[in-house]
VEXDREN-2710 file (C-alpha; in Angstrom, 1 decimal):
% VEXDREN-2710
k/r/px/py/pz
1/UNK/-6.6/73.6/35.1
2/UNK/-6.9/76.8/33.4
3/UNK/-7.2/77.1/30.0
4/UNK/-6.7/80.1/28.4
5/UNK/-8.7/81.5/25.4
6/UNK/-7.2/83.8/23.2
7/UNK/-9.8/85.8/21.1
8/UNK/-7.7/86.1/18.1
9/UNK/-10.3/87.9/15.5
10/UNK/-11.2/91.2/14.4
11/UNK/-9.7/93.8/11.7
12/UNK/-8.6/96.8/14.3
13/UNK/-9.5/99.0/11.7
14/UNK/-9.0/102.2/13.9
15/UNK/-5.1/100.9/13.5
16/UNK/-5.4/101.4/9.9
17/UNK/-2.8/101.8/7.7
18/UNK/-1.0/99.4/9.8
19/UNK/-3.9/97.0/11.1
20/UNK/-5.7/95.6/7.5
21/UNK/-8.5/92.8/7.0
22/UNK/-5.5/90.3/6.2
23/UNK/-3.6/91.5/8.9
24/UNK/-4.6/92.4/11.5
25/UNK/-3.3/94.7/14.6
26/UNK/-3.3/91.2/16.5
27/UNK/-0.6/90.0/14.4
28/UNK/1.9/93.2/14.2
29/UNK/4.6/94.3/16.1
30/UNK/4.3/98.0/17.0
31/UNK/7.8/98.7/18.3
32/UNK/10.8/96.6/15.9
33/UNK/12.1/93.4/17.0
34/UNK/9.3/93.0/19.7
35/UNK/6.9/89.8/19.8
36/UNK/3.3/90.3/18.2
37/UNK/0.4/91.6/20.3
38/UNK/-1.2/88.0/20.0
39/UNK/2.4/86.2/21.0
40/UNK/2.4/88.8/24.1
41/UNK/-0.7/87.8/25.0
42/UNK/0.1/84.6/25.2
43/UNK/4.1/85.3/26.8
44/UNK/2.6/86.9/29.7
45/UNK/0.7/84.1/30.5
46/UNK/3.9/82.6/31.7
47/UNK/4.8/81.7/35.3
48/UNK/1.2/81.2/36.1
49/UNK/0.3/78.5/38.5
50/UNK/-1.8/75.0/37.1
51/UNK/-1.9/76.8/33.2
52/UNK/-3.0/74.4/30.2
53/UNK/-2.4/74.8/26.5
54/UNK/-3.8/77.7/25.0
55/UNK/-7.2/77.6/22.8
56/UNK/-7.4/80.1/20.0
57/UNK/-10.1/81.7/18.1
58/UNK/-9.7/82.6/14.9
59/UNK/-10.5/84.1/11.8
60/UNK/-9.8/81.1/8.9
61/UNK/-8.0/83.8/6.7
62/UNK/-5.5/84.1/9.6
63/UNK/-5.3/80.6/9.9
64/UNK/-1.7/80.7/9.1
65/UNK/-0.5/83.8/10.9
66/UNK/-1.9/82.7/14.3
67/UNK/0.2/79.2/13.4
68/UNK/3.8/80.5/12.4
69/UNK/3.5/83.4/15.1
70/UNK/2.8/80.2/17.9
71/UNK/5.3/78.4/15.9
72/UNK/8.1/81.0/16.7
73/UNK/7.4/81.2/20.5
74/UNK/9.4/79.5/23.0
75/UNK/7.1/78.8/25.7
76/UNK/7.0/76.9/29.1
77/UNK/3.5/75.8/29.3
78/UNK/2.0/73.6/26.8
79/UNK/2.2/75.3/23.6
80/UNK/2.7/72.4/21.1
81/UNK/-1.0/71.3/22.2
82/UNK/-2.9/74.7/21.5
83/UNK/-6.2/74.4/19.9
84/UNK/-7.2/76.7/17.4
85/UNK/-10.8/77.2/16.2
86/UNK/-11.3/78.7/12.8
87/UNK/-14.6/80.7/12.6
88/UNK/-15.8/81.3/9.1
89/UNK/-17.0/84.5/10.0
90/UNK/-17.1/86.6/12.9
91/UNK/-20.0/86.5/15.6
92/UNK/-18.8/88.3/18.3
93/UNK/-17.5/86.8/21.6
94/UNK/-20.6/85.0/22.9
95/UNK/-20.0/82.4/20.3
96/UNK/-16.8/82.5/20.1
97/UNK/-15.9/81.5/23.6
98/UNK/-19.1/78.9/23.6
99/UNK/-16.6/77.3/20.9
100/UNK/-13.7/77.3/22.8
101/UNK/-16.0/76.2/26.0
102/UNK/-17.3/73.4/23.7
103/UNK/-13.6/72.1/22.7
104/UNK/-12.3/72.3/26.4
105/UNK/-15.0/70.3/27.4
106/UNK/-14.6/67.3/25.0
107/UNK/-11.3/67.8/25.1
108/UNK/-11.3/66.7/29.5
109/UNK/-13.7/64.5/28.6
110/UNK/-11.1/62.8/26.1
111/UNK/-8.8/62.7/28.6
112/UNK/-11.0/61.4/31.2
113/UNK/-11.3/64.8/33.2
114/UNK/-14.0/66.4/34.6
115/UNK/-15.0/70.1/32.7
116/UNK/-16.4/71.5/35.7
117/UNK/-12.7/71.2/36.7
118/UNK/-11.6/73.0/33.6
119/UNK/-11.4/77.3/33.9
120/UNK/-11.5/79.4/31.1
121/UNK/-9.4/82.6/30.9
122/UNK/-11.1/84.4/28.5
123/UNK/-8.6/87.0/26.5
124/UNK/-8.2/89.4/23.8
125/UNK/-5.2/89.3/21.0
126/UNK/-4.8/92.9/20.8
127/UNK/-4.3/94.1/24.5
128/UNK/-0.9/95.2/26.4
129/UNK/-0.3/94.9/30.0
130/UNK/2.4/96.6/31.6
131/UNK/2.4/94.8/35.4
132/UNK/2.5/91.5/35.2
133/UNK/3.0/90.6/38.9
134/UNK/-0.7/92.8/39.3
135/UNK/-2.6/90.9/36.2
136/UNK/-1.3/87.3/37.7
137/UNK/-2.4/88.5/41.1
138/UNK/-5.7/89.2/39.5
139/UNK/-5.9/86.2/37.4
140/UNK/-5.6/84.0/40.6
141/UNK/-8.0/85.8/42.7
142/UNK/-10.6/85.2/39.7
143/UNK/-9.7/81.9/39.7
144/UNK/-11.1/81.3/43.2
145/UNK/-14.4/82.8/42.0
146/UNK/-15.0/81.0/39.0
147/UNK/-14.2/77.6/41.4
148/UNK/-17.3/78.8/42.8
149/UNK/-19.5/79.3/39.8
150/UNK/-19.0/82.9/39.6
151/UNK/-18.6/84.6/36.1
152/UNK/-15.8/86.6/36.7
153/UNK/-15.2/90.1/34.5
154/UNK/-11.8/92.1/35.5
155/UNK/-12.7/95.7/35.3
156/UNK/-9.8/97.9/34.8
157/UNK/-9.0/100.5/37.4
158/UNK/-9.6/104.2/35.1
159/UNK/-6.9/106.3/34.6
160/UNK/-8.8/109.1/33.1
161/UNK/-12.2/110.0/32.2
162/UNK/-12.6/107.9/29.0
163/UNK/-15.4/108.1/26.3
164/UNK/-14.0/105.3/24.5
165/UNK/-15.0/102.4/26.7
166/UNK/-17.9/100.8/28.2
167/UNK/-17.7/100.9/31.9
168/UNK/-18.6/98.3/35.1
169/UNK/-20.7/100.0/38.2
170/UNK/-19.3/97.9/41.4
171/UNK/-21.9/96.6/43.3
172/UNK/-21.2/94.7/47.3
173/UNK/-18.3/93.6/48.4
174/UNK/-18.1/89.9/46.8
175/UNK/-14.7/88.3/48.2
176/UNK/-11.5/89.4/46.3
177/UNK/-14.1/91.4/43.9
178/UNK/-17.3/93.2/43.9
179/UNK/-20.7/92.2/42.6
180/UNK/-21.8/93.5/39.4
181/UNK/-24.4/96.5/39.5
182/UNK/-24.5/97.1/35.9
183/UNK/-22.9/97.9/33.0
184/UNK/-22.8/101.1/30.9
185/UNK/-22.2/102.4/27.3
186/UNK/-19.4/104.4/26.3
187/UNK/-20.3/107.8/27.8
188/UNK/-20.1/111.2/27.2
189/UNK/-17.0/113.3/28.7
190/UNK/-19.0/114.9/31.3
191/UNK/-20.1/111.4/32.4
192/UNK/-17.4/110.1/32.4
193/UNK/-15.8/112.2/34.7
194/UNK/-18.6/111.6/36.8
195/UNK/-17.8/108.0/36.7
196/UNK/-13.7/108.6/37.4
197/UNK/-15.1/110.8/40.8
198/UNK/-17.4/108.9/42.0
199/UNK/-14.7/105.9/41.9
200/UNK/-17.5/103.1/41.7
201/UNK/-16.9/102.7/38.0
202/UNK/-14.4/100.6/36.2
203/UNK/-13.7/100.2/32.5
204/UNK/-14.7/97.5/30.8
205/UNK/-11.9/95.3/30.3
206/UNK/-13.5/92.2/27.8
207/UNK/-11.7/89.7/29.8
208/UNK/-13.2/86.9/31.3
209/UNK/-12.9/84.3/33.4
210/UNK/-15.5/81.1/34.3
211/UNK/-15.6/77.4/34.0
212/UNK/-16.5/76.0/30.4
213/UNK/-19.5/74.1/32.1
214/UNK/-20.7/77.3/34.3
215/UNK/-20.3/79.1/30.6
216/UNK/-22.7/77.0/29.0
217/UNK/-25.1/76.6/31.6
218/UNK/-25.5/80.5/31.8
219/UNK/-25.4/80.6/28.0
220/UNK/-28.1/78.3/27.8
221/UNK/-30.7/80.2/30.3
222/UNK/-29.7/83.6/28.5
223/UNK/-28.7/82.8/24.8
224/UNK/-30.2/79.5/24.2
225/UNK/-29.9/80.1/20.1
226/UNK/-26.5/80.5/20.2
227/UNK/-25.5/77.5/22.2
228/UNK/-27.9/75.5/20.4
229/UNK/-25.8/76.4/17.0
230/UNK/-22.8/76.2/18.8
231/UNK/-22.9/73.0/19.7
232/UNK/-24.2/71.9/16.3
233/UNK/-21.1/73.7/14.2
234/UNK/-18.7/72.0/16.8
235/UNK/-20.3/68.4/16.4
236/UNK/-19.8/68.9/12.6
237/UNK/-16.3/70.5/12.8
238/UNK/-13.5/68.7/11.0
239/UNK/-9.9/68.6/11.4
240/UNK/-8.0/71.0/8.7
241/UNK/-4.4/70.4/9.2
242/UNK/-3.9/71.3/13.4
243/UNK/-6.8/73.4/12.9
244/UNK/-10.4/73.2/13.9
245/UNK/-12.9/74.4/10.8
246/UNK/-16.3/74.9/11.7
247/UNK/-18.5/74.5/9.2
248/UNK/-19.9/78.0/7.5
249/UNK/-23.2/76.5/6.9
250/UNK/-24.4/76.2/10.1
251/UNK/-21.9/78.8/12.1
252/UNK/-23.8/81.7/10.1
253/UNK/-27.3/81.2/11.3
254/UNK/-25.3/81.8/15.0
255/UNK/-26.6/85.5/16.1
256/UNK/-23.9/87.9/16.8
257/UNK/-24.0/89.0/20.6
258/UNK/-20.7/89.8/23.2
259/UNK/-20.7/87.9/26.3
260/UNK/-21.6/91.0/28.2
261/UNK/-25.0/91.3/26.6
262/UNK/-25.6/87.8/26.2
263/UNK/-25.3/86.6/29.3
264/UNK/-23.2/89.0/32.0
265/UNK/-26.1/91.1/32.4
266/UNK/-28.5/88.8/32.9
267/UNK/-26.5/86.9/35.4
268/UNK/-26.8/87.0/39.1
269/UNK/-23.4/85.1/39.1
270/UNK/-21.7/88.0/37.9
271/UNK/-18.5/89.1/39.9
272/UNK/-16.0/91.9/39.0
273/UNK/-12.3/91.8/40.0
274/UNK/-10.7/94.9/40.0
275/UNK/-7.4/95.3/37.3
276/UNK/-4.6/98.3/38.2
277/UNK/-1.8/96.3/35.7
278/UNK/-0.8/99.2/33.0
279/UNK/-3.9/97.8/30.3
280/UNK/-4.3/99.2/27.4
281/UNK/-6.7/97.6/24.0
282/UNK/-4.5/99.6/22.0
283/UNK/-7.9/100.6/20.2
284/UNK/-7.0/103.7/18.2
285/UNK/-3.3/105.6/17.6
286/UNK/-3.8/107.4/20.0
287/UNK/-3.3/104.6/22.7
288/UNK/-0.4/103.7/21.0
289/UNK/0.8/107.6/22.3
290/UNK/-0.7/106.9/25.6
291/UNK/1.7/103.6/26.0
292/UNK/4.6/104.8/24.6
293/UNK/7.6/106.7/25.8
294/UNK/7.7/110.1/24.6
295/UNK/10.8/112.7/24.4
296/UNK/11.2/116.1/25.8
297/UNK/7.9/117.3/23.3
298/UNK/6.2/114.6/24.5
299/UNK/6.6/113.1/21.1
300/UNK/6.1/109.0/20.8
301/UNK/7.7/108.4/17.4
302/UNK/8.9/104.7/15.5
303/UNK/11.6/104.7/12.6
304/UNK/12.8/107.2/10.4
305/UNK/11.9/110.2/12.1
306/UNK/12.8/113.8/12.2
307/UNK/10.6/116.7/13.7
308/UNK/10.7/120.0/14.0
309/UNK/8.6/122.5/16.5
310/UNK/6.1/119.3/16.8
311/UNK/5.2/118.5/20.3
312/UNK/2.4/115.8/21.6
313/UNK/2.2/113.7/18.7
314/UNK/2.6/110.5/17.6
315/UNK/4.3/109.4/14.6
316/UNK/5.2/106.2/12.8
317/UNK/7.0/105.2/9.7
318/UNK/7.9/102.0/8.0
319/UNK/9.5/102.5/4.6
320/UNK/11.3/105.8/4.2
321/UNK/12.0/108.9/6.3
322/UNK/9.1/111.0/7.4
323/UNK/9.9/114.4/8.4
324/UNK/7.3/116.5/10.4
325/UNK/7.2/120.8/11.0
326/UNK/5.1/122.6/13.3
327/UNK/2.4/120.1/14.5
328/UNK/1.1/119.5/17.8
329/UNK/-1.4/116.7/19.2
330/UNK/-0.9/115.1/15.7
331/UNK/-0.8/111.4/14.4
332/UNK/1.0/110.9/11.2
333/UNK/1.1/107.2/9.8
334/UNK/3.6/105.9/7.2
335/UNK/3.0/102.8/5.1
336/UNK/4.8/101.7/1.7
337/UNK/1.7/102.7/0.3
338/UNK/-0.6/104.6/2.6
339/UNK/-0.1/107.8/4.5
340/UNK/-2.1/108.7/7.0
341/UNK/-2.5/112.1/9.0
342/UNK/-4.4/113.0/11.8
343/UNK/-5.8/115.2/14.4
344/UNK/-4.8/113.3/17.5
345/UNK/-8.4/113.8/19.6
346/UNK/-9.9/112.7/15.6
347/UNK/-8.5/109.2/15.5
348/UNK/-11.5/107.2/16.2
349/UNK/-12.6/108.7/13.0
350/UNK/-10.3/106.7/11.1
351/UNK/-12.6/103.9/10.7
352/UNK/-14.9/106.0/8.5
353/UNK/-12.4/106.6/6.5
354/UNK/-11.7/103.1/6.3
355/UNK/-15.2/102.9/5.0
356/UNK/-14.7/105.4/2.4
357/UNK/-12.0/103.5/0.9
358/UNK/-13.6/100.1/1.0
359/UNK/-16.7/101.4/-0.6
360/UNK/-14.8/102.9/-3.2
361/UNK/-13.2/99.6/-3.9
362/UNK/-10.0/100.0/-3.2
363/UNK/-8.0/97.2/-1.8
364/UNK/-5.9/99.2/0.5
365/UNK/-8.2/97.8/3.5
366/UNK/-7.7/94.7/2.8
367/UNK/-4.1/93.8/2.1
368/UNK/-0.4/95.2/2.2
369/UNK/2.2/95.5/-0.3
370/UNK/3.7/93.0/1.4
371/UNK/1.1/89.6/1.6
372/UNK/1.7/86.8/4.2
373/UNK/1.3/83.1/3.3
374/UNK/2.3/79.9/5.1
375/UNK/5.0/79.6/3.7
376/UNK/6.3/83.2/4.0
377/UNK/5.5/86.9/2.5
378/UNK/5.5/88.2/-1.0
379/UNK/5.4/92.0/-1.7
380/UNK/5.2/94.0/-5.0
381/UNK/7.7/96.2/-6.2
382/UNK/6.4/97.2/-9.6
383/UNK/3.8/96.7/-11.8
384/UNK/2.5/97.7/-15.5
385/UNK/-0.7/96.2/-17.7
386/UNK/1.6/93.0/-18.7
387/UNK/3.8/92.8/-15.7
388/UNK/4.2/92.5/-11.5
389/UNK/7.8/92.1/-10.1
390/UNK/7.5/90.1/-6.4
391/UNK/10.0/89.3/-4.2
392/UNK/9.3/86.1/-2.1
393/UNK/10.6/85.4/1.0
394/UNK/10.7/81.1/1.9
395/UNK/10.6/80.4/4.8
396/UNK/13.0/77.3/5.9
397/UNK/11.8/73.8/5.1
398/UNK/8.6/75.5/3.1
399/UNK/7.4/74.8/-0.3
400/UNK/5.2/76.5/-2.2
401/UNK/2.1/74.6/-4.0
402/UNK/3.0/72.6/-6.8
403/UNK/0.4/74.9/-9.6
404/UNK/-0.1/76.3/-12.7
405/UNK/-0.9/79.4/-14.2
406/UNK/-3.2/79.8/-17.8
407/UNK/-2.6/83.3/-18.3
408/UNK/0.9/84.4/-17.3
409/UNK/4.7/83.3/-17.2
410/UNK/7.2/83.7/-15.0
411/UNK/10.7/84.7/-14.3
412/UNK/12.6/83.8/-10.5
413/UNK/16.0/85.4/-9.8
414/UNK/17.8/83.7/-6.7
415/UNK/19.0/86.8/-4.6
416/UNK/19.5/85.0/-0.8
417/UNK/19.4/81.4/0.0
418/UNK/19.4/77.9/-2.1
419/UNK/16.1/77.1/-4.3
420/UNK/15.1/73.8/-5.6
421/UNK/12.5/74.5/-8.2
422/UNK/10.1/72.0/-10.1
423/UNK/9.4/73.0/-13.7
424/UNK/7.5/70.6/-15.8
425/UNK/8.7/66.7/-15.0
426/UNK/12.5/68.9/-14.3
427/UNK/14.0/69.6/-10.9
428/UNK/17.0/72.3/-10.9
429/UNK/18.9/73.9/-7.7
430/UNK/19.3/77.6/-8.1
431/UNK/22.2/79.3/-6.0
432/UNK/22.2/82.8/-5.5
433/UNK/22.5/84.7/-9.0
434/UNK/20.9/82.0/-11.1
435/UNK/17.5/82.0/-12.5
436/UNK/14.6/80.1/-14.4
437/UNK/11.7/80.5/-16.6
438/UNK/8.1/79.2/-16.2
439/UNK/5.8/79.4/-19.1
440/UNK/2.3/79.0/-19.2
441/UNK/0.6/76.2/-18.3
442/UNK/3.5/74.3/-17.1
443/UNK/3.3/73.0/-13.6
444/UNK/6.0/74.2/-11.3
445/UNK/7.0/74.4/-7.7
446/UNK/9.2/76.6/-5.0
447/UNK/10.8/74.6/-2.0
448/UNK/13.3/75.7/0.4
449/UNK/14.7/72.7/2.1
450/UNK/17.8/75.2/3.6
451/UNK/17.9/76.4/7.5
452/UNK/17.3/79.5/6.2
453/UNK/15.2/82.4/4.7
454/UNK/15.1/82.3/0.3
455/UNK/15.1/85.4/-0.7
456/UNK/13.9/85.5/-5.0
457/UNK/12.4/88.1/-7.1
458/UNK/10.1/86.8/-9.3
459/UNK/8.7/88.5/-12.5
460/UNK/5.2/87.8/-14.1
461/UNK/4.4/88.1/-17.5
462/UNK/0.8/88.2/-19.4
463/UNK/-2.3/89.3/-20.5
464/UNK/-4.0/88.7/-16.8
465/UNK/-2.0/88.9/-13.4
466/UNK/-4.9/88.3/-10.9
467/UNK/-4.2/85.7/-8.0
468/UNK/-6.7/83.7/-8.6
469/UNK/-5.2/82.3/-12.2
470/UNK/-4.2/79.4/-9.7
471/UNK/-4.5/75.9/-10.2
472/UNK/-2.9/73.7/-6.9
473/UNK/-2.1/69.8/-8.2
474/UNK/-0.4/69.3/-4.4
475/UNK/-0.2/71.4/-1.7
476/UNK/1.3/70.4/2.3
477/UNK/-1.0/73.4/3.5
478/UNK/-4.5/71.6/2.1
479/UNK/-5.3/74.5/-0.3
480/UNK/-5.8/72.1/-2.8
481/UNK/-9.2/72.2/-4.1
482/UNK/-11.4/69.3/-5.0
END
């Protein structure tokens, strides 16, 4: 069976505005309407032969996202089993995938399989792939190695000569692949057109694919430390809802290493299949001009969007109309509350300025105006020193905690949908139009028991507005704390 393993964490902080601590470029949808980066990755898994549930890796702050975004799929493998692992923080993928090698193992074991029999298919959540047909074809050719112990790496056929990659040197022929001479940092642009000529060089692709026990063996000879911890946070995980918490305590004495260093170079196992499918890791706006369709200027452009004498460029907006004169090779990035412009050939830059902001203390890294929960999204419309207007979005059949606040009141207006609200030892229904009050310190709860979305605006009222003036009594999404 082949179990894939979606590596589901990172910030993508080259994708900022869009891509922010709390979410993600793994969780957006670049183009409107279209499934999430993380849900493709896991769509094109379809139509694979002998494919198992799905085991994901995941930051615990996205906890949530990664389950309402699986929630939402339709698929016809076994999604209603996936696994997902929440690391407390992030160690890189050595440790990440020795998690997910660790819970396929005792989960065949369970079932009374054998885990030599079990294959992982080790995969980002950010990538795209535009021929399926060729990454299936690849997928099953890697399978065949890794039946026969191999460590299999697919390394991506170049395109171009790329300083933003690591590449893979092919070594001898090795059945549907090559052995692995070595691999190389990202390289200069001379280099790397070295690399493209010579055609012995592939990109480094991050995808993997091995059996959980051949993992562990190797990780053992090469990374000892980090199974040894490993297995030690995954004997003391517990059970958090459909989750999988490992426990921060131990997790964080873990060092930080990438499969690649910790054990694909040190391998002799190591076996490269080549990858010609359209890939793309999406690692910086300018990829997102590279994958897209562009118009006569060779402009790639999403939402509002009217240019003038601007040719090459890639612009996006989400909130309002963004008009552009007299720019070429640009980037130009519309948020509700961050705008971003760029030279096009300057983007991988944008993760200093990423830094600026965070060191400045700003919480534009972090969050949006509009704030995911489990039970839906919240985004601010206005705020003053003794105010914030909200509007909520419920999703159907959610509830929020039943809470309390000691420094602030509040106000909920129906505007879509059917609300039944707590207040006190009171339940109401509130149609559209209608509305309640909250005062302080009086326990109170949201639930949307319709079949679909409630739409409120809620205004707050007091001397501190912070989210953390929180008390949960109950809570179906065990944030309760005791």
């Amino acid at each position: 069976m082949i179990r894939p393993v979606i590596m589901a964490g990172g910030v993508g902080s080259r994708l900022w505005p869009v891509s922010r601590k709390l979410y993600p470029k793994q969780f957006v949808s670049f183009q409107p309407g279209s499934p999430s980066l993380f849900q493709q990755s896991l769509m094109r898994l379809q139509g694979l032969d002998n494919i198992g549930p799905a085991i994901v890796v995941c930051n615990h702050e996205h906890r949530f996202l990664v389950a309402e975004q699986l929630r939402s799929l339709a698929l016809d493998y076994e999604a209603a089993d996936v696994t997902i692992i929440l690391e407390p923080e992030g160690k890189n993928t050595a440790p990440a995938v020795a998690l997910a090698a660790l819970a396929a193992a005792a989960e065949a074991a369970e079932k009374g399989e054998d885990a030599d029999d079990v294959t992982l298919l080790v995969l980002a959540a950010d990538h795209v792939m535009g021929d399926i047909p060729a990454f299936h074809k690849a997928i099953g050719q890697g399978a065949g190695q890794a039946a026969t112990g191999a460590l299999v790496t697919f390394g991506i056929v170049p395109e171009k000569p790329e300083t933003g990659y690591g590449y893979i040197r092919r070594g001898a022929v090795a059945g549907d692949g090559f052995s692995i001479e070595r691999f190389v940092e990202k390289p200069d642009l001379e280099t790397a057109k070295a690399y493209l000529e010579s055609g012995e060089y592939y990109w480094n692709s991050g995808m993997f694919m091995f059996s959980a026990s051949t993992y562990l063996t190797a990780l053992e000879s090469h990374a000892g430390e980090i199974l040894k911890i490993c297995e030690e946070a995954w004997q003391q995980c517990t059970d958090d809802l459909d989750f999988k918490r490992i426990p921060k305590e131990i997790f964080q004495r873990c060092p930080a290493d990438s499969i690649d260093y910790a054990v694909m170079e040190h391998t002799r196992n190591g076996v490269m299949i080549p990858l010609d499918a359209g890939w793309n890791d999406l690692g910086a706006w300018s990829a997102l001009w590279d994958h897209g369709e562009g118009d006569e200027q060779g402009n790639v452009s999403q939402g509002d969007v009217i240019l003038k004498d601007v040719s090459d460029s890639y612009i996006h907006a989400e909130s309002r109309l963004v008009s552009v004169i007299g720019m070429q090779d640009a980037v130009v990035i519309e948020t509700p509350d961050v705008v971003l412009v760029s030279a096009k050939d300057r983007v991988q830059e944008v993760k200093d300025i990423v830094d600026i902001i965070k060191q400045a203390g700003r919480p534009e890294t972090d969050s949006h105006i509009r704030v995911y929960r489990p039970w839906g999204s919240y985004e601010w419309l206005a705020d003053g020193s003794s105010f914030q207007v909200k509007r909520l979005r419920v999703n159907p059949g959610e509830a929020l905690s039943l809470q309390l606040h000691h420094k602030r009141a509040e106000h909920w207006i129906v505007v879509e949908g059917t609300a039944l609200v707590t207040v006190g030892e009171e339940e109401v229904i509130l149609q559209q139009n209608q509305s309640t009050y909250i005062p302080i310190g009086t326990k109170h709860r949201l639930e949307n028991r319709e079949t679909h979305e409630l739409i409120l605006i809620e205004v707050q009222c007091g001397d501190y507005l912070g989210e953390d003036d929180i008390v949960r009594f109950d809570d179906v999404y065990g944030r309760v704390q005791t």
